[in-house]
C-alpha positions as CSV (number, residue, x, y, z in Angstrom):
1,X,15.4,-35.1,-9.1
2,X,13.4,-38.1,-9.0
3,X,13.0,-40.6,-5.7
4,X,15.6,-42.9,-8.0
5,X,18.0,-40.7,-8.3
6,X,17.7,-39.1,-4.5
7,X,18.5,-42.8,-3.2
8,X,21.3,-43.2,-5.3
9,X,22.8,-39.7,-4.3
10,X,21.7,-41.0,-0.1
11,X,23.7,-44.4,-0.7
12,X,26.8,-42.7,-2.2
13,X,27.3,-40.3,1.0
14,X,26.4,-43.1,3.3
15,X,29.3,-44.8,1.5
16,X,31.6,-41.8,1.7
17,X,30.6,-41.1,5.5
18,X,31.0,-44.8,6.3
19,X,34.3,-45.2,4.9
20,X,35.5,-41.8,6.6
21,X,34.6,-43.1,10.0
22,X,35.9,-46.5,9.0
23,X,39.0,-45.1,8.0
24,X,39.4,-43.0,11.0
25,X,39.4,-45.9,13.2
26,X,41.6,-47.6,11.2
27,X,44.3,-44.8,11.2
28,X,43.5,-45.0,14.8
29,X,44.2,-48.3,15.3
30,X,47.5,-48.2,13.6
31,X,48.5,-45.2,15.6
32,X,48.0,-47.6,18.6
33,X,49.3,-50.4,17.7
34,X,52.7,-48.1,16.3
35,X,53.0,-46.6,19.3
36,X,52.7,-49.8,21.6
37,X,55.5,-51.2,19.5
38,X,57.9,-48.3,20.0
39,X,57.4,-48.0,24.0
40,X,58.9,-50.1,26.1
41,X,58.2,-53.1,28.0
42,X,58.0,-51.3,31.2
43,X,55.0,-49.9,30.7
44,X,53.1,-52.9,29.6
45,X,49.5,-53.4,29.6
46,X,47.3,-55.8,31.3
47,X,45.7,-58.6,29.1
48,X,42.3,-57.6,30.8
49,X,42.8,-53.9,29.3
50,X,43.8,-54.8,25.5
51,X,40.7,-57.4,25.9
52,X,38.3,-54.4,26.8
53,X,39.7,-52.3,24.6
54,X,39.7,-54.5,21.5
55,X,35.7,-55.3,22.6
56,X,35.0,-51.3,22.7
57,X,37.2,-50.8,19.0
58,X,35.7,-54.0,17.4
59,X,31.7,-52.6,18.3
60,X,33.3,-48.8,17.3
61,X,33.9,-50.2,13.9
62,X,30.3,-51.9,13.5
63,X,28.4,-49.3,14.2
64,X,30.0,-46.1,13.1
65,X,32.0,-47.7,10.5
66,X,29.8,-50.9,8.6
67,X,26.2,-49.7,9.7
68,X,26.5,-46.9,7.3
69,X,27.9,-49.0,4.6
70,X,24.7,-51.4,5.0
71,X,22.7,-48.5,5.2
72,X,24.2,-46.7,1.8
73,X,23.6,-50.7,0.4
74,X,19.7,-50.5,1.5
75,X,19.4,-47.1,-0.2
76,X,21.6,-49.0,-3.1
77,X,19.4,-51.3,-3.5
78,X,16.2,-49.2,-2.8
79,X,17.3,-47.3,-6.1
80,X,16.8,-50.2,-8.8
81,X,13.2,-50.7,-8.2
């Protein structure tokens, strides 16, 4: 296997890991989102909360879910020279 070929074969996993975790937190964000629709009103939450926890989701999904996909793009990229 040459160094080419090794990078190529590094970016597509990156890829493949990165859009598992990406997923993931999608599904999990839709799980959330469902289930704060279905319960009711009494057991609102505070502004402050959905605030800090759309802060802690939002840098979740940069680092586990786009730095792979930059990373797989580097390796991408990396491969063509």
């Amino acid at each position: 296997m040459t160094a080419e070929e090794h990078n190529k074969t590094l970016a597509t996993l990156w890829f493949i890991y990165g859009a598992m975790h990406g997923l993931t937190l999608l599904g999990l964000l839709l799980l959330i989102l469902i289930v704060k629709l279905s319960v009711s009103d009494a057991l609102s939450v505070s502004g402050f909360w959905i605030a800090i926890s759309t802060i802690i989701f939002v840098v979740l999904m940069m680092i586990v879910g786009l730095l792979p996909l930059v990373i797989g793009v580097g390796f991408r990229k990396r491969a063509r020279c």
